[in-house]
C-alpha positions in Angstrom: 43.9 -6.2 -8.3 40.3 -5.5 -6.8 39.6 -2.1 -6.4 37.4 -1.6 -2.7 34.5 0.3 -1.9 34.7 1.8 1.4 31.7 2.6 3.5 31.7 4.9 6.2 29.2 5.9 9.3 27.9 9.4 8.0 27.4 10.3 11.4 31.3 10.1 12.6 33.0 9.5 9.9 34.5 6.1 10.9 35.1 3.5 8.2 32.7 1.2 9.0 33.4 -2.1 6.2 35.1 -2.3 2.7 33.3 -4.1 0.2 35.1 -5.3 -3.4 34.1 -3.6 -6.4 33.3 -5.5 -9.6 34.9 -5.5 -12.6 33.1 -4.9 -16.0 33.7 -8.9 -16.9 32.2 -9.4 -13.4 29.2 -7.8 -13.7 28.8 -9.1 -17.2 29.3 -12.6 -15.6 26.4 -11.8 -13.2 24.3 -10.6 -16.0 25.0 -14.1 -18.1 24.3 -15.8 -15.3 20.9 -13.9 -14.3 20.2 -14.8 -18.0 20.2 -18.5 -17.7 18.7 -18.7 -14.0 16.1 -17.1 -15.7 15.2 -19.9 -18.2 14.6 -22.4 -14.4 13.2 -19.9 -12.3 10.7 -18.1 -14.6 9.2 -22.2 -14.9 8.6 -22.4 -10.9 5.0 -22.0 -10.4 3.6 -19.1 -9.1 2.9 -21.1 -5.7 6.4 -22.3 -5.0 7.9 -19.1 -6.1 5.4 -17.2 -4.0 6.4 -19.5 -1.0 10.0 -19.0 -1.2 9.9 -15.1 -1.3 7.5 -15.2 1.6 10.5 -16.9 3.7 12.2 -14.3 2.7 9.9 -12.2 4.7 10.0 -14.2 7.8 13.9 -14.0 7.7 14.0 -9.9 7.0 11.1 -10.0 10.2 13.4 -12.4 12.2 16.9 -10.4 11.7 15.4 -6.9 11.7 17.2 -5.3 14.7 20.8 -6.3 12.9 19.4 -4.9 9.6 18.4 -1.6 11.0 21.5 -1.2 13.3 23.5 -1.6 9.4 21.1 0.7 8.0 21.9 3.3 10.7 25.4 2.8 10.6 25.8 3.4 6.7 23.0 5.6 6.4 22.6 7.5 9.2 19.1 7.8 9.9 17.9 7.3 13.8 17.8 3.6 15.0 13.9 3.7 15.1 13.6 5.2 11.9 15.5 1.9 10.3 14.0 -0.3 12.3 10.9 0.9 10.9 11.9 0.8 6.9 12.9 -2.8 7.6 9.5 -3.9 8.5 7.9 -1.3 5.6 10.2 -2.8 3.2 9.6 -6.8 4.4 5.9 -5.9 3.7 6.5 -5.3 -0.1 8.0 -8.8 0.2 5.4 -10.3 2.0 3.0 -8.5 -0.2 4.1 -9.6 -3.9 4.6 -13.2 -2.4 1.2 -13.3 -2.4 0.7 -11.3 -5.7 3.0 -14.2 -7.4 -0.1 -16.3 -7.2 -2.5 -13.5 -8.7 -0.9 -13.1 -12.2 -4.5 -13.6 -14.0 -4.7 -14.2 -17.7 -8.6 -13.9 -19.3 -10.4 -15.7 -22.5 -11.6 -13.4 -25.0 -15.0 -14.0 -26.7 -14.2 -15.0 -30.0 -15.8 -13.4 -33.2 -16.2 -16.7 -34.9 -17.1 -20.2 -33.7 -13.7 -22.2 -34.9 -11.5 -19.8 -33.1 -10.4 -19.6 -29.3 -9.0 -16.6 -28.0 -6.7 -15.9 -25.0 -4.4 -13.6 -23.3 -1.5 -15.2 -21.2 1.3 -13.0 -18.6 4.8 -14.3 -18.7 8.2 -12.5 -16.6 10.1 -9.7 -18.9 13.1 -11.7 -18.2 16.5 -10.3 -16.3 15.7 -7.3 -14.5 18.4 -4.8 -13.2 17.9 -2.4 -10.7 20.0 0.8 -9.8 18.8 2.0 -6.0 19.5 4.8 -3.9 20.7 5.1 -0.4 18.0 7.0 1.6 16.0 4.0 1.6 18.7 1.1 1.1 16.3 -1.7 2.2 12.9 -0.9 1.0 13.8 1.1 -2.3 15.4 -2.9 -2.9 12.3 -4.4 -2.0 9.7 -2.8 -3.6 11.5 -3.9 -7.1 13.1 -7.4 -6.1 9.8 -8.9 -4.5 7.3 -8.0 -7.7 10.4 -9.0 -10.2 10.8 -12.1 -8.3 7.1 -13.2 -8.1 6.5 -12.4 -11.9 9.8 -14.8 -12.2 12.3 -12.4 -13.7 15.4 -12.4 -12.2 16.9 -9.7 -10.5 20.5 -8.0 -9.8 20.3 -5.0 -7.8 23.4 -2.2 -8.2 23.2 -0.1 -4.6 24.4 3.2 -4.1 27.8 3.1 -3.3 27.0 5.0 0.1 24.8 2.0 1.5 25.8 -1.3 0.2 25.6 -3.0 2.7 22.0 -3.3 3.8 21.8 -4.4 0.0 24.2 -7.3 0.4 22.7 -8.7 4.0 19.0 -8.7 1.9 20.2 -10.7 -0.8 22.4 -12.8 1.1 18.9 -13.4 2.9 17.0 -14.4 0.4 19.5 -16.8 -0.8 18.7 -18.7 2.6 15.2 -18.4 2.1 15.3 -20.4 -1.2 16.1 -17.8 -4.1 18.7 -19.6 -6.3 21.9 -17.1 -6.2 22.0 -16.6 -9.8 18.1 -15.6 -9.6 19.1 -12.8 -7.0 22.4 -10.9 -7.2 24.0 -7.9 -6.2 27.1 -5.7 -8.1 29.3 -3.0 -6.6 30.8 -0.5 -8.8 30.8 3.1 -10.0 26.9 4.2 -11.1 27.6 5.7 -14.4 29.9 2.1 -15.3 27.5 0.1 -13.9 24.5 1.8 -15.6 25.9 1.7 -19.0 26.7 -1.9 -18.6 23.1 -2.9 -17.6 21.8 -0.9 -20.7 24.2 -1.7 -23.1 23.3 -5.8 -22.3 21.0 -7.5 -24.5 20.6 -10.2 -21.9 18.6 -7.3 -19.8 14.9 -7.1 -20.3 14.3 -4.2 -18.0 15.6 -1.1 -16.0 14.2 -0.1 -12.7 15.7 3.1 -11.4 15.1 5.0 -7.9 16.7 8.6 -8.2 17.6 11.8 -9.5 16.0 12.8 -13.2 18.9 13.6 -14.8 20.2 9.8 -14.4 16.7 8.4 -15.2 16.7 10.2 -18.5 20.2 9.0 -19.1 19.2 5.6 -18.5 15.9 5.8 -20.8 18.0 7.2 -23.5 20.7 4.2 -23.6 17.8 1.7 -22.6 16.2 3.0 -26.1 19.2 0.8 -28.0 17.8 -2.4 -26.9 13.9 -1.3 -26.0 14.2 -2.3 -22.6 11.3 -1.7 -20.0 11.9 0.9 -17.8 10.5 2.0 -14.7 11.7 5.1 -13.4 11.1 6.7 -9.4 12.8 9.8 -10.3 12.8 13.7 -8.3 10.0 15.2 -6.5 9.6 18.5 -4.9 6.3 18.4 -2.9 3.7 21.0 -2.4 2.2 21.1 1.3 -0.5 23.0 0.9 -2.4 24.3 4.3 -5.7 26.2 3.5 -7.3 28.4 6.4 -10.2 25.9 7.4 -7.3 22.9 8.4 -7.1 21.6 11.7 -3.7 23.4 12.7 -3.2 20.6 14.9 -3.4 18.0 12.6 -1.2 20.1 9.9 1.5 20.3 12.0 2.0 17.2 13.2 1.4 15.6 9.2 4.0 18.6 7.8 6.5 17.3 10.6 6.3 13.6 9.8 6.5 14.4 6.1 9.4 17.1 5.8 11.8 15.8 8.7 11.6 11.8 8.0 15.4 10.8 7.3 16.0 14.2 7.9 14.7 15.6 5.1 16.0 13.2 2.7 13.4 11.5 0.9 11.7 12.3 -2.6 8.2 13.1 -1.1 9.3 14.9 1.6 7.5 18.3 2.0 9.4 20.7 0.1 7.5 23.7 0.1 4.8 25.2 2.7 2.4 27.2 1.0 0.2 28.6 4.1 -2.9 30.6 3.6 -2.1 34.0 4.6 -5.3 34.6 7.2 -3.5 31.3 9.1 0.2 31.7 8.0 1.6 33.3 11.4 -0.5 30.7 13.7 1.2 27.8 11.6 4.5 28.9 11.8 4.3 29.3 15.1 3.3 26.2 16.5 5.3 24.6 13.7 8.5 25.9 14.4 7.8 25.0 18.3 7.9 21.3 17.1 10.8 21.7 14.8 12.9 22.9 17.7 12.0 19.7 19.9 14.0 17.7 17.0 17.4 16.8 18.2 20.1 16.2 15.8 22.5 13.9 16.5 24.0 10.2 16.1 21.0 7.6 15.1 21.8 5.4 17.9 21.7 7.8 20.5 18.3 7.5 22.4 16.1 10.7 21.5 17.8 11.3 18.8 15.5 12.3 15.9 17.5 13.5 12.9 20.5 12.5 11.5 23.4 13.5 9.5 23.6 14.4 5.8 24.6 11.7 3.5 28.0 13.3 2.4 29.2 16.9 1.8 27.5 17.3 -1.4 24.3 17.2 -0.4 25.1 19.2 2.7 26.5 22.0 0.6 23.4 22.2 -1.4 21.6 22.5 1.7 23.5 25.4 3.2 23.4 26.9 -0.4 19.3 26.9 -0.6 19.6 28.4 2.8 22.2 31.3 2.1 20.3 31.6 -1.3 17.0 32.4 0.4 18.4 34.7 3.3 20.2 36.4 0.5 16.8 37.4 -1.2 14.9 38.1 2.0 13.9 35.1 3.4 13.9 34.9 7.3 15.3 31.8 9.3 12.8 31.7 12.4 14.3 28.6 13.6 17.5 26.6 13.2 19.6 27.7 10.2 22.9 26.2 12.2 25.7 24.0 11.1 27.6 21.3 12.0 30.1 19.6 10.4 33.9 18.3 9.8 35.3 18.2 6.7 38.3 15.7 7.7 36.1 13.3 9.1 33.3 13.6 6.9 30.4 14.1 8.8 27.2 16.9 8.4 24.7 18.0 10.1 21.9 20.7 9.3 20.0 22.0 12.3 16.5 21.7 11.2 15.5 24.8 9.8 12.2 27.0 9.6 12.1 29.6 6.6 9.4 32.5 6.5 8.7 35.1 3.5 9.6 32.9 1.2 9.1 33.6 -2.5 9.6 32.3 -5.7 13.0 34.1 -6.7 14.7 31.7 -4.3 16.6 28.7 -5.4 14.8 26.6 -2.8 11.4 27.0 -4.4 12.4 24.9 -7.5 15.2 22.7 -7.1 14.4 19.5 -4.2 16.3 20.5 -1.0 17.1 16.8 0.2 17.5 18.2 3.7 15.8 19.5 6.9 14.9 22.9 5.7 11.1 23.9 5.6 10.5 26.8 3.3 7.1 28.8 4.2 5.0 30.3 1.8 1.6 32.1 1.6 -0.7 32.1 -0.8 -4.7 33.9 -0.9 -7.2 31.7 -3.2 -6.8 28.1 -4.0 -6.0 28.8 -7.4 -2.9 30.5 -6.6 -1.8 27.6 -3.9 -2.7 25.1 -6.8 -0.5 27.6 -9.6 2.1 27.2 -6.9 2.2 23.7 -6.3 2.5 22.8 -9.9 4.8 25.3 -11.0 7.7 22.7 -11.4 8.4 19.8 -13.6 8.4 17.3 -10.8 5.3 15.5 -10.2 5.3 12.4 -7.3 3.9 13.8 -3.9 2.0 16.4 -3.0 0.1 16.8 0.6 -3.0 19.3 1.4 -5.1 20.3 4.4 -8.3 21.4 4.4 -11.7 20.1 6.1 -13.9 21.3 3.5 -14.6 18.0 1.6 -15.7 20.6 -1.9 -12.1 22.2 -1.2 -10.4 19.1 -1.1 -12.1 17.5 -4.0 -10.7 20.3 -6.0 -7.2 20.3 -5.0 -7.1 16.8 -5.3 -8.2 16.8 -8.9 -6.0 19.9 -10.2 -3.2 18.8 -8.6 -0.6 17.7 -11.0 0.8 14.4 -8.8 0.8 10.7 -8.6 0.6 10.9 -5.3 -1.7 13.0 -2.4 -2.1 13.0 0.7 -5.0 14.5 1.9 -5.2 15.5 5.4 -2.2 12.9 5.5 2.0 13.5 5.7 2.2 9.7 5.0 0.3 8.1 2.1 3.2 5.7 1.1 1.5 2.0 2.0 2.6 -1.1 0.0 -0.7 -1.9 -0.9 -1.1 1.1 -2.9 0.5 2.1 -6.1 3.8 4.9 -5.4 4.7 7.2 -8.6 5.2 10.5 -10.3 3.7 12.4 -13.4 5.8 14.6 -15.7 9.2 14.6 -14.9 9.5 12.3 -11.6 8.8 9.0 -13.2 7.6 6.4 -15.4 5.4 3.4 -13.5 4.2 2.5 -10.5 5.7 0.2 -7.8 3.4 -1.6 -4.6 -0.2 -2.6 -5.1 -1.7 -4.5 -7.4 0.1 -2.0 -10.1 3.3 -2.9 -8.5 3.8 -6.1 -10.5 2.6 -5.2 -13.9 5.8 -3.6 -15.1 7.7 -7.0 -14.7 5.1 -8.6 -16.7 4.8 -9.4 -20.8 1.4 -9.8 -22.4 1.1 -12.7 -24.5 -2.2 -13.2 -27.0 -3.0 -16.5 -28.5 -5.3 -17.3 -31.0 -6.4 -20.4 -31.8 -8.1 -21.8 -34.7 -10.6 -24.6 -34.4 -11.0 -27.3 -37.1 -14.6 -26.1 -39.1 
């Protein structure tokens, strides 16, 4: 008997589809058969391979308003929020379609006259993939669309809050040309599913979007058959505001970063640390924005943030918040509740914290909600201590006009990511990952496709 994954509206509670799970002998059927699709599609040159994924563009372009009403309905986030992932996450499509022609080999000057030297790319092979659900179209994207142009294939495991977006892409990009074995998809339990990708021989490569504890978990098991692995793992960013900023400008960058999918994102702005000479003028005009937000269904018009995925991330949420109050934090905006546990729905008022410090829970562990934590700090090497006083390492944001400044923070900043003046560096052009403990690899840009790729050297020897 199939066992059924039911999906359901975060924002009422409805059940909104039910999707069969795979069995084990399923998913090890998808993995044989991504296995020998490999063998054809890997052979496709780089022009018709680049030619079918670029359809695929055109058809995620063509059919975005019923991808980001699915998006919102399993996810939650505000209509114009998915509507705007869809066309982010088509552009990492579009992009690597063209990258598939750009996989460049090079000659290497030989040493001696009867020998030619060369070095050659070829595809890993079978990639799996293991996504989250805050971005269920573009955290898909950015892995499918450089595996598919290197010409690995590529099954893609979704989290089991947002499968559906997942399904509706592949099912695309089996219309726009992809052979079906060369793009699949797999519904089941994380943990089952991950040990099943790892444990495979047939599986050339892990790519992971999510917590660290998982990624380690999956690096340790991927060890037993020295897969690739690329890993997008926690963040906790720093937003650091120094006391030459343009207020203005902070404000509206700190907004876009910490509230985007209501707080839910791995770069969202974690922490505030304020310099202290500007620290009351901030969080005043910030928390005058903060309480313009309205919470509330994604397809209601004006409605800018939405629920919490489920109740465990809510109750980590109201349990940073308690956590801080508890040790003397002050809540100067939001701080309210709402929620139903029999019908599975949660929402977080957006939330403004002030005397922060670093005894509080919500200093160290990422919130994964719409709470902004306000800090203060006096010299830039304290704000800088601050920032990297945690294990995590993808995004970090600063503010300063003072070019010297900047330069500095920029360069001591332990992050793979900075925005500078800027609440939004993520582009698909350029490369997106964490140092220490938030990830191995880089995904978009010219970086992007590397990690699918093998280097192959071939000497040749000339007769004398």
């Amino acid at each position: 008997m199939t066992n059924e994954l039911k999906v359901y509206n975060p924002a009422t509670g409805e059940e909104i589809a039910s999707v069969a799970q795979h069995t084990k002998e399923q998913i090890e059927d998808a993995i044989s058969r991504s296995h020998q699709a490999f063998k054809a599609w890997a052979k496709t040159s780089a022009h018709e391979r680049a030619n079918i994924i670029r359809k695929w563009f055109d058809l995620m372009i063509e059919h975005k308003e019923r991808l980001a009403k699915i998006i919102t309905k399993e996810n939650g986030k505000p209509y114009q929020e998915a509507l705007g992932e869809i066309v982010y996450a088509a552009g990492y499509i579009e992009w690597y379609a063209e990258e598939a022609k750009r996989i460049y080999g090079r000659t290497i000057p030989s040493h001696t006259t009867n020998k030619r030297l060369f070095v050659t790319k070829q595809p890993v092979g079978p990639v799996a993939a293991i996504t989250p659900w805050n971005f269920p179209a573009a955290m898909i994207t950015r892995k499918a669309a450089p595996a598919l142009a290197a010409g690995c294939t590529f099954i893609v495991k979704p989290a089991e809050d947002t499968p559906l977006t997942a399904i509706e892409l592949v099912k695309l990009g089996h219309e726009a040309g992809i052979p079906e074995d060369a793009l699949q998809w797999v519904i089941g339990d994380g943990k089952e599913v991950g040990e099943i990708f790892t444990d495979s021989p047939l599986i050339r490569k892990i790519t992971f979007t999510g917590s660290t504890p998982v990624g380690k978990h999956l690096i340790k098991n991927s060890a037993s058959t020295v897969k690739h692995v690329s890993m997008e793992l926690g963040g906790h960013a720093p937003l650091i505001v120094d006391k030459d900023a343009n207020l203005e400008l902070a404000v509206k960058q700190a907004m876009a970063s910490k509230f985007r999918n209501a707080g839910q994102t791995c770069v969202c702005a974690n922490r505030l640390i304020v310099h202290e000479d500007i620290h009351e003028a901030f969080a005043q005009v910030f928390s005058k924005e903060v309480e313009k937000l309205k919470v509330g269904n994604g397809f209601e018009e004006g409605t800018s943030i939405g629920p919490i995925i489920n109740k465990r991330g809510f109750d980590k949420i109201v349990s940073q918040i308690q956590d801080a109050v508890d040790k003397g934090a002050k809540i100067l905006v939001g701080g309210d509740t709402h929620f139903d546990d029999d019908k599975s729905y949660y929402f977080v008022q957006p939330t403004v914290l002030t005397h922060v410090d670093p005894s509080m829970n919500i200093m160290h562990e990422e919130t994964f909600g719409p709470v902004a934590p306000i800090t203060t700090f006096k010299t830039l090497d304290e704000a800088i201590e601050l920032a990297n006083d945690t294990p995590f390492g993808l995004a970090a944001y600063f503010f300063t006009e003072n070019y010297r400044n900047g330069l500095y923070i920029s360069e001591n900043l332990d992050y793979g990511i900075i925005g500078w003046n800027d609440g939004g560096p993520s582009a698909v052009q350029a490369p997106f990952g964490g140092m220490k403990e938030s990830g191995i690899g880089r995904e978009g840009g010219i970086e992007g496709i590397e990690p699918y790729l093998e280097t192959k050297y071939v000497s040749i020897g000339l007769d004398e």
